[in-house]
C-alpha positions in Angstrom: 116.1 102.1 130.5 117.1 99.4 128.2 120.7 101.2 127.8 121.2 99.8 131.3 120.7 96.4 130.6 122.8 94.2 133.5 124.8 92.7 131.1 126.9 96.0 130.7 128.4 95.8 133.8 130.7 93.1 132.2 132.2 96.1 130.0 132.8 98.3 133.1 136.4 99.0 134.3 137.9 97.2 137.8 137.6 100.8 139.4 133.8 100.6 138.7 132.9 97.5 139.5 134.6 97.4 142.8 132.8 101.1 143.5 129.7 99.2 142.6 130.3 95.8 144.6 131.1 98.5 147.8 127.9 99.7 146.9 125.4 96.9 146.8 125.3 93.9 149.4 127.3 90.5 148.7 123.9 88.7 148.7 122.4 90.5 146.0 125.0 90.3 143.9 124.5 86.7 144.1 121.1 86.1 143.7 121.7 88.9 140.7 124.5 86.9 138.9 122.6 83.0 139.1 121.9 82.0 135.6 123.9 85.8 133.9 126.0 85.4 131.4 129.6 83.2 132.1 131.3 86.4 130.8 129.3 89.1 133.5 129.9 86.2 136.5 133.7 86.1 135.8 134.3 89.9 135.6 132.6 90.6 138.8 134.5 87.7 140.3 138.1 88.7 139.1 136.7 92.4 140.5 136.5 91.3 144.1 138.8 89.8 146.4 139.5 86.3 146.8 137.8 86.0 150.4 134.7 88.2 149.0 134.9 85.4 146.0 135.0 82.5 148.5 132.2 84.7 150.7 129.9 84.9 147.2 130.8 81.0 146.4 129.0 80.1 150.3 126.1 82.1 150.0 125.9 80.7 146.4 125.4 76.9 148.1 123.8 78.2 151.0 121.0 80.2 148.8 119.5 77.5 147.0 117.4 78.2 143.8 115.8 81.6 143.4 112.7 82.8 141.5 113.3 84.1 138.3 111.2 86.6 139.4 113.4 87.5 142.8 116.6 87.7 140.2 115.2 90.3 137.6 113.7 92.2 140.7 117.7 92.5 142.1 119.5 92.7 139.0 116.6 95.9 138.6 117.9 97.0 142.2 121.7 97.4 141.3 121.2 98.7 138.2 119.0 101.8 139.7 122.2 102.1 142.1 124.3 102.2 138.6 122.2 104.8 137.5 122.6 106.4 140.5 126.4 106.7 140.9 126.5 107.4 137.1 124.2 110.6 137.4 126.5 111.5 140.8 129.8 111.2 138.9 130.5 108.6 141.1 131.2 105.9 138.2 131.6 106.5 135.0 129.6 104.0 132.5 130.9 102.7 129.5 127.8 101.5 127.6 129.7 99.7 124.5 133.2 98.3 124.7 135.7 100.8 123.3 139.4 100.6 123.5 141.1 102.9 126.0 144.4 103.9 126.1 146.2 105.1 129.4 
């Protein structure tokens, strides 16, 4: 389990974060993001487009603080979808950073 840690998806490609940010609600993905990594937050904002940012941005005021405890539970949530869509061949993972070349 541990190979999923969240902090992965920050080495994903545009293609599979957008599958992923189809895949799991706005709202999650904010509550999941509050205190991640500056690194994680900015790929999955760059990933999404601007009015989905802006969208994130007003639930972000709108949401308040959130228990620890409510973050770890959702950032849980989307990475059992990850695990999901990897085992479907629906995205495919890269669990290390490795240069690609087209």
């Amino acid at each position: 389990d541990e190979m999923y840690d969240f902090f992965i998806l920050s080495r994903q490609s545009q293609e599979v974060l957008q599958a992923l940010l189809e895949a799991v609600p706005l709202e999650e993905w904010v509550v999941a993001l509050k205190g991640a990594e500056p690194e994680l937050v900015k790929v999955v904002q760059t990933a999404i487009p601007k009015r989905q940012a802006q969208q994130m941005e007003s639930i972000k005021r709108r949401q308040g603080p959130v228990p620890l405890s409510r973050i770890e539970q959702v950032r849980k949530d989307i990475m059992a979808v990850v695990r999901d869509m990897a085992a479907n061949g629906e995205i495919t993972l890269q669990l290390f950073r490795e240069q690609t070349v087209e």
